[in-house]
C-alpha positions as CSV (number, residue, x, y, z in Angstrom):
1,X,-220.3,-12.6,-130.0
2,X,-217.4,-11.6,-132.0
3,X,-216.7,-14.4,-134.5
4,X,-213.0,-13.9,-133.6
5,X,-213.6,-15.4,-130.6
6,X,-214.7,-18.9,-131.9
7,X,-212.4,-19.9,-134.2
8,X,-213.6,-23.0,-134.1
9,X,-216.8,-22.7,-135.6
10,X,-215.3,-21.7,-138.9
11,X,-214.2,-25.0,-139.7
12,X,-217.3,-27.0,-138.3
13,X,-219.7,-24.2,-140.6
14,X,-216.9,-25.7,-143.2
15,X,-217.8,-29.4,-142.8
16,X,-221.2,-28.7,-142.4
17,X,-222.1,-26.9,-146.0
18,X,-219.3,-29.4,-147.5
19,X,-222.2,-32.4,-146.3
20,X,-224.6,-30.0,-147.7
21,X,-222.6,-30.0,-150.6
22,X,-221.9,-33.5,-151.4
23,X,-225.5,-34.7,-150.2
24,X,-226.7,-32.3,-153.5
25,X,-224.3,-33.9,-156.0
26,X,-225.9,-37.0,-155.3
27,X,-229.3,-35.5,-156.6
28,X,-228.0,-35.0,-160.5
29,X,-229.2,-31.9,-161.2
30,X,-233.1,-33.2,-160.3
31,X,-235.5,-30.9,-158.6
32,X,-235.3,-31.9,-154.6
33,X,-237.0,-30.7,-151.5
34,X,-233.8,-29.5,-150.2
35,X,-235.4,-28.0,-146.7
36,X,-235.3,-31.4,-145.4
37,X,-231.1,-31.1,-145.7
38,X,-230.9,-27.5,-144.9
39,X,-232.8,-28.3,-141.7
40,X,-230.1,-31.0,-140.6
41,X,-227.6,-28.7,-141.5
42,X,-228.9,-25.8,-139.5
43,X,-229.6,-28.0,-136.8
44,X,-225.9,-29.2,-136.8
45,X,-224.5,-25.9,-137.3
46,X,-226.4,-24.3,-134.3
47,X,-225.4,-26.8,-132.1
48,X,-221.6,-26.9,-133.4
49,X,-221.4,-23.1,-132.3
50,X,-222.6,-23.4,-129.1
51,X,-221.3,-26.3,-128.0
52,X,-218.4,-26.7,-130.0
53,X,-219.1,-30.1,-131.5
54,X,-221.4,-32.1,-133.7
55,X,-224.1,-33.5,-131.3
56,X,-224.1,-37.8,-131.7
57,X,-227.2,-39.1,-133.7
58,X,-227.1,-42.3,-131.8
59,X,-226.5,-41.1,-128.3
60,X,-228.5,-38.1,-128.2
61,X,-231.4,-39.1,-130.3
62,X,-233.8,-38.4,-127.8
63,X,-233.0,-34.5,-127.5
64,X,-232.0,-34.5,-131.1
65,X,-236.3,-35.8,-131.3
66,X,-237.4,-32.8,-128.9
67,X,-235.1,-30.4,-130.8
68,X,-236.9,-31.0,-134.1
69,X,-240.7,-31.0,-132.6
70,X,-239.4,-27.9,-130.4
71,X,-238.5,-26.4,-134.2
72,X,-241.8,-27.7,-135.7
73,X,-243.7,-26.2,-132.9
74,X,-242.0,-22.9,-132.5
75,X,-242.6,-22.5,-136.6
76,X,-246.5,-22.5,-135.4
77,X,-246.0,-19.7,-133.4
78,X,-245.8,-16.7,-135.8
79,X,-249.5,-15.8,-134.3
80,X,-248.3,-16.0,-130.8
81,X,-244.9,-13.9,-131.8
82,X,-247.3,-11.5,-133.4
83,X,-248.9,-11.2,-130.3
84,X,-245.9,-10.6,-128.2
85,X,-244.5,-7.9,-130.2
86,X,-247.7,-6.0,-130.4
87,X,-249.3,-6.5,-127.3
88,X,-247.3,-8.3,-125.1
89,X,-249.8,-8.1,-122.0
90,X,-251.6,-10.8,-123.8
91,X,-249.8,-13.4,-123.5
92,X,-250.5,-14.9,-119.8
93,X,-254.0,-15.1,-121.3
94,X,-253.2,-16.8,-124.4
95,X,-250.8,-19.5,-122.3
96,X,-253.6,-19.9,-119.8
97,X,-256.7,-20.6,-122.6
98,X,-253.9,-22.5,-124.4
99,X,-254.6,-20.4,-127.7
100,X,-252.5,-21.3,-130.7
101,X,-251.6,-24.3,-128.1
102,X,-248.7,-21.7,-126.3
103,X,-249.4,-23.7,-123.1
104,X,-248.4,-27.1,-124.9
105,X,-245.2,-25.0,-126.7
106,X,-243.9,-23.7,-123.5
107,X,-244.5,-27.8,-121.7
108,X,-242.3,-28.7,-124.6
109,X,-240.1,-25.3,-123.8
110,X,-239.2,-26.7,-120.8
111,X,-237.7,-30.1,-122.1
112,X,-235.7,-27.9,-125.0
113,X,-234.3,-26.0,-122.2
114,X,-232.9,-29.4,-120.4
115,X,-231.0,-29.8,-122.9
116,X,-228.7,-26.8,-122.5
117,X,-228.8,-27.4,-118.9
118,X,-227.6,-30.6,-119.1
119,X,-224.4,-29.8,-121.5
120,X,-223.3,-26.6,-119.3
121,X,-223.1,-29.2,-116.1
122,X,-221.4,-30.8,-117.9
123,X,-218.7,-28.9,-118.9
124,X,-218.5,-27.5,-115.3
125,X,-218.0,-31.0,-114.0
126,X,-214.8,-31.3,-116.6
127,X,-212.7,-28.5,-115.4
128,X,-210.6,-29.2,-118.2
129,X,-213.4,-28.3,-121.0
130,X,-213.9,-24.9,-119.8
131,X,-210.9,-23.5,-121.7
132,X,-212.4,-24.3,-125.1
133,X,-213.3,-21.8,-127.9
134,X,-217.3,-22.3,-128.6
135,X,-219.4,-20.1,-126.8
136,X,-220.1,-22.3,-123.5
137,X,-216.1,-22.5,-123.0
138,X,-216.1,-18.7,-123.8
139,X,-218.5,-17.8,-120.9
140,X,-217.5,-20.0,-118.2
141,X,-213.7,-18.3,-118.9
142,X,-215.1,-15.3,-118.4
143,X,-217.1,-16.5,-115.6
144,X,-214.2,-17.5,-114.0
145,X,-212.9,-13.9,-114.2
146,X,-215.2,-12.8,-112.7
147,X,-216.1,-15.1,-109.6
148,X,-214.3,-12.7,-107.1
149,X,-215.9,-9.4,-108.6
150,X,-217.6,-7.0,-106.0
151,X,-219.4,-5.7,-108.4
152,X,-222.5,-7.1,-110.0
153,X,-222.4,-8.6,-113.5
154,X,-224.0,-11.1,-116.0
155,X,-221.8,-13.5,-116.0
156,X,-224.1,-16.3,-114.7
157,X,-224.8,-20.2,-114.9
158,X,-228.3,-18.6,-115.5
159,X,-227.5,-16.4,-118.0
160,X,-225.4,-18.7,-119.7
161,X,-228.4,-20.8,-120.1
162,X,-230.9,-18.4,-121.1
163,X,-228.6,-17.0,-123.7
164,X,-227.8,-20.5,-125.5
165,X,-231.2,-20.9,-125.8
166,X,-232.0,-17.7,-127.5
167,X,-229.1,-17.8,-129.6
168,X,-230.3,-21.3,-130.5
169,X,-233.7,-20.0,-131.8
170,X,-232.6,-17.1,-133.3
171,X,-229.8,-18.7,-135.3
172,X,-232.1,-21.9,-136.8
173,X,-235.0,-20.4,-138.2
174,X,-232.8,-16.8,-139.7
175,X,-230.1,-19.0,-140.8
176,X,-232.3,-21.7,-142.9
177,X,-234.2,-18.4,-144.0
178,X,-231.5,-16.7,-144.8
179,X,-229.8,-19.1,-147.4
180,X,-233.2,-20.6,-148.4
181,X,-234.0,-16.6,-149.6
182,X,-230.6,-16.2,-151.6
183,X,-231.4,-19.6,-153.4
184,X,-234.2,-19.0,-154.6
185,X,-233.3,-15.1,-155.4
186,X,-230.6,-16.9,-157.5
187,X,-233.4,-19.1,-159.4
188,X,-235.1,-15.8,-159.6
189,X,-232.4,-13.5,-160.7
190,X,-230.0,-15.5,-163.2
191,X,-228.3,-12.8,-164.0
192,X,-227.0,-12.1,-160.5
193,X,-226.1,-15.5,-160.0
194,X,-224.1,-15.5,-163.0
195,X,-222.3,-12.2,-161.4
196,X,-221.9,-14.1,-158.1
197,X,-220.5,-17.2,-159.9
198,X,-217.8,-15.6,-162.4
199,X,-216.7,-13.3,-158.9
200,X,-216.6,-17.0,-157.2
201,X,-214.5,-18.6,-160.1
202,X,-211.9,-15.6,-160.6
203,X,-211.2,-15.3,-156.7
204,X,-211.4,-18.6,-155.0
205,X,-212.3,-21.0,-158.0
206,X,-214.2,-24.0,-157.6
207,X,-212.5,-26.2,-155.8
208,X,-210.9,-23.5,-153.2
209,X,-212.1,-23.9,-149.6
210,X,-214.1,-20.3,-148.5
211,X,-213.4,-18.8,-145.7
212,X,-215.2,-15.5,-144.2
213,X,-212.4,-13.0,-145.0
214,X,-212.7,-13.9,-148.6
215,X,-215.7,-11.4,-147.9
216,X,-213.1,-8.0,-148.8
217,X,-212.2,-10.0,-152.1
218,X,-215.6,-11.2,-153.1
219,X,-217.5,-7.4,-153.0
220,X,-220.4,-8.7,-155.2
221,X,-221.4,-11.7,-153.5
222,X,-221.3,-9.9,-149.9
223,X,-223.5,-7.5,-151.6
224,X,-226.5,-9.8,-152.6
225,X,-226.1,-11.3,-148.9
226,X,-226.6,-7.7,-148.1
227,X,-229.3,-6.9,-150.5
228,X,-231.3,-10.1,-149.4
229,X,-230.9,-9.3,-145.8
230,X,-232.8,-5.6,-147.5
231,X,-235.1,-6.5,-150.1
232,X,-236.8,-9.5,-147.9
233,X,-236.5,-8.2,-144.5
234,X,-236.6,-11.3,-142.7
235,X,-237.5,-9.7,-139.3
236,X,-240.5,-7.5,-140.6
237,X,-240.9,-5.8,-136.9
238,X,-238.1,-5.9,-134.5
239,X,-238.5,-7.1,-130.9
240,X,-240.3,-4.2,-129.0
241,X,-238.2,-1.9,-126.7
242,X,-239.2,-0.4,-123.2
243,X,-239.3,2.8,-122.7
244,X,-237.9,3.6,-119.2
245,X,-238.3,7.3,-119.1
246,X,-240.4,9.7,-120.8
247,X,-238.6,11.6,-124.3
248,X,-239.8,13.4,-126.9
249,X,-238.6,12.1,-130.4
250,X,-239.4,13.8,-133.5
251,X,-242.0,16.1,-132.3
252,X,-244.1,13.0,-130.4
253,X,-243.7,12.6,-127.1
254,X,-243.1,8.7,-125.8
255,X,-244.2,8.1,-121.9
256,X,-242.3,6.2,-119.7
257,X,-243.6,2.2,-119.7
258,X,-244.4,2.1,-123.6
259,X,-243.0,-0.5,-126.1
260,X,-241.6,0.9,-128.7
261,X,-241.4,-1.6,-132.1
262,X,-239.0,-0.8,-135.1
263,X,-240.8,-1.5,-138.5
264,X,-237.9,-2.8,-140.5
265,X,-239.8,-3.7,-143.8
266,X,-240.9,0.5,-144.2
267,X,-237.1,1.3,-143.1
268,X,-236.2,-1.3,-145.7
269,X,-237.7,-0.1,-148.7
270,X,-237.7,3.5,-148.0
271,X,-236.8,5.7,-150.8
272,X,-235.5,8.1,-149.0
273,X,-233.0,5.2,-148.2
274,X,-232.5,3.3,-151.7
275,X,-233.1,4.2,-154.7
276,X,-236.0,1.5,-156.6
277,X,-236.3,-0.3,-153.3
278,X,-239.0,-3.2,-154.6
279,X,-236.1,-4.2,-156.9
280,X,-233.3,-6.6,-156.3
281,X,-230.2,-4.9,-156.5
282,X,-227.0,-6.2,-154.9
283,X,-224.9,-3.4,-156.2
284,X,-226.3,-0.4,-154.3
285,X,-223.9,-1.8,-152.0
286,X,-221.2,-1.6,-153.7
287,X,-218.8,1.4,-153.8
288,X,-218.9,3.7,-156.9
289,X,-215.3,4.0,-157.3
290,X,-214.2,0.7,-155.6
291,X,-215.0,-2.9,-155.5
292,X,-215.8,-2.6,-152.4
293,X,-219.0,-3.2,-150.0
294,X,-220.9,-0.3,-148.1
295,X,-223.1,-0.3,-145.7
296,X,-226.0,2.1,-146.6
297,X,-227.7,4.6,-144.2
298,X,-231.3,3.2,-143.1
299,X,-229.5,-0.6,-143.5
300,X,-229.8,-2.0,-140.2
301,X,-231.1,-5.9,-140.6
302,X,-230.4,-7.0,-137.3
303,X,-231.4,-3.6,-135.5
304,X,-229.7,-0.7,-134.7
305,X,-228.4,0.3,-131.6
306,X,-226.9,-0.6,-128.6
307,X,-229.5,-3.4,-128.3
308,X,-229.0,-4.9,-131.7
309,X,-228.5,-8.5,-132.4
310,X,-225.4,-9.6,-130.8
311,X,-225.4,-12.5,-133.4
312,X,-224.9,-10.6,-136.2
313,X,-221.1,-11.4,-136.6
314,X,-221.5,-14.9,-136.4
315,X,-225.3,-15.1,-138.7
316,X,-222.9,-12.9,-141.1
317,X,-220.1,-15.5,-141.2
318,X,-222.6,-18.4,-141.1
319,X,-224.9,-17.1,-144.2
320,X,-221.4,-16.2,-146.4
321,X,-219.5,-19.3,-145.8
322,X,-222.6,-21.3,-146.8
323,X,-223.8,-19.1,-149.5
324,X,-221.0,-18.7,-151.5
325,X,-219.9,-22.9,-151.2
326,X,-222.8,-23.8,-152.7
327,X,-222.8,-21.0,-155.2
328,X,-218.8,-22.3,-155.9
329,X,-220.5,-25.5,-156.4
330,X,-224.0,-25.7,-158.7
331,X,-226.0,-23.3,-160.7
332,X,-229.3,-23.2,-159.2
333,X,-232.6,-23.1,-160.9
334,X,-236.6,-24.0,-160.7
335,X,-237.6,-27.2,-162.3
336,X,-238.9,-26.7,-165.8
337,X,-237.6,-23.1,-165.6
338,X,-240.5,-21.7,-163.8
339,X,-240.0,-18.6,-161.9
340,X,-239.8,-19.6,-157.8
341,X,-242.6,-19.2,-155.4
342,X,-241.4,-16.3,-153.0
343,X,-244.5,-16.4,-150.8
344,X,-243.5,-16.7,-147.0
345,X,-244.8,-18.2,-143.5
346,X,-244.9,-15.6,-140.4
347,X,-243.0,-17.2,-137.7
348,X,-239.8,-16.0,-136.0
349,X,-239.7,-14.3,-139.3
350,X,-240.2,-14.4,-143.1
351,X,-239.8,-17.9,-143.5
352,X,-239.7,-19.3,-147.5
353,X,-242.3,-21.2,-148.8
354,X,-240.8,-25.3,-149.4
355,X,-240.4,-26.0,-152.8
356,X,-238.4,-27.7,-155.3
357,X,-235.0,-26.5,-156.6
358,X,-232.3,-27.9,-158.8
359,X,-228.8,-28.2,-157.8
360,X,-227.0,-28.1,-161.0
361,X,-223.0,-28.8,-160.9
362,X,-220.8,-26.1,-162.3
């Protein structure tokens, strides 16, 4: 998932926040609900990547209707995710009992999962839209490759469709998270957002249009997406790994057949790791003797590994080019200058409480 690959998602993440954008001017400054728009936008923007287009609000209002109750549902889950991770033989008897309704979830599963099966057929019936740059046209190219291969390989309708709807549900709910948690960090931290604002003006100004390798020139804004990808650690515990052969590790020895889960918050705020690691500090990224951004040992948000995220390029593209627009664009603060509510829901991750913010024009 190199972002390099999809150059065309750059521009549609462009439109997208630039809606974003305009739909906040219209507030004046007032305090506003503004999940409601950031869940349109992630919506949109998940779907732009994938499929390389805006999905049509009058022609495909009925999946656009079992997208949104998939959502609402799947943000219920954080018990049955718990589960999962922890002790994943559970789950047949949780489905079959219907406990935390999973057996209604995965009926409505099902119908989510239509959807992506209906726009790959699609694009294989139109030979002609298998040569575009979103992720579907990306796969059936290399599909295509591969159709005479002896050998084995992944590179399957099946596949295809199983990974579009993972990257689906991973990129809604960390992407609205992600944003949502910078926000109200910058309501919480003025001072950084004044840092991250002069930075904005000096190197792009405010009427520039950002684009993700403004990231080398703009050290200190990178560095808060980094530090709030640290300090909040949006994915507490990573997905558990198999163990498929018996190791020792540290002086413990592991048996073949267990799961294995990474506890990113400890690794996160380890002070072995960073220095004061309950405070929000975006410029323990940066380099001492450079303005420039560092990745820190221990700093692994989206897993480390072979087996880390393979949406980490684009979720680091995605979470910049929206960030710093709307940080181009308004000062953001909590009405009557209160501090914000940090508190968090447990579903497919840390997910912000909804609350009120002002989006104030610069």
């Amino acid at each position: 998932l190199a972002i390099n690959n999809f150059p065309s998602s750059l521009f549609l993440h462009q439109e997208d926040v630039a809606e974003f954008v305009k739909d906040m001017k219209k507030t004046g400054g007032e305090p506003i609900y503004f999940l409601n728009h950031w869940l349109n936008l992630s919506f949109t923007n998940s779907v732009s990547l994938l499929f390389g287009r805006h999905i049509d609000r009058v022609t495909e209002k009925e999946d656009i209707e079992i997208i949104k109750a998939f959502r609402k549902q799947m943000a219920n889950q954080g018990s049955s995710v718990d589960v999962n991770i922890n002790i994943p033989g559970l789950m047949k008897l949780l489905t079959f009992f219907n406990i935390f309704g999973l057996r209604d979830f995965i009926t409505l599963l099902k119908k989510f999962e239509n959807i992506f099966k209906k726009e790959v057929d699609e694009r294989i019936k139109k030979k002609n839209e298998i040569t575009r740059d979103d992720f579907i046209g990306c796969f059936l190219q290399e599909m295509e490759k591969r159709k005479n291969d002896t050998q084995t390989h992944t590179f399957t309708i099946d596949n295809l469709r199983g990974n579009l709807l993972i990257l689906f549900l991973a990129g809604q709910d960390s992407n609205i998270a992600s944003v949502t948690w910078l926000l109200l960090l910058m309501a919480k931290y003025p001072h950084v957002q004044r840092k991250v604002c002069d930075e904005i003006d000096q190197v792009i100004g405010r009427d520039g249009v950002v684009n993700y390798g403004d990231k080398l020139k703009l050290a200190y804004s990178m560095a808060t997406v980094f530090e709030m990808f640290r300090y909040i650690a949006l994915g507490p515990l990573f997905p558990p790994r198999y163990v498929l052969k018996s190791l020792s590790l540290g002086g413990y020895t592991i048996p073949q057949g267990s799961h294995v889960v990474c506890n990113n918050w400890a690794i996160s705020h380890d002070q072995r790791y960073f220095c004061d690691p309950m405070e929000f500090k975006p410029e323990r990224f940066i380099a001492e003797y450079e303005n420039k951004v560092v990745k820190l040992k221990g700093y692994g948000p989206f897993s480390f590994g072979k087996r880390n995220c393979p949406g980490e390029g684009v979720a680091m593209m995605t979470v910049f080019i929206y960030f710093v627009t709307i940080m181009q664009k308004f000062k953001i603060q909590s009405p009557d200058g209160l501090s914000p509510n940090m508190d968090y829901t447990f579903g497919s991750g840390l997910l912000p409480i909804s609350q009120k913010l002002c989006f104030i024009e610069r």
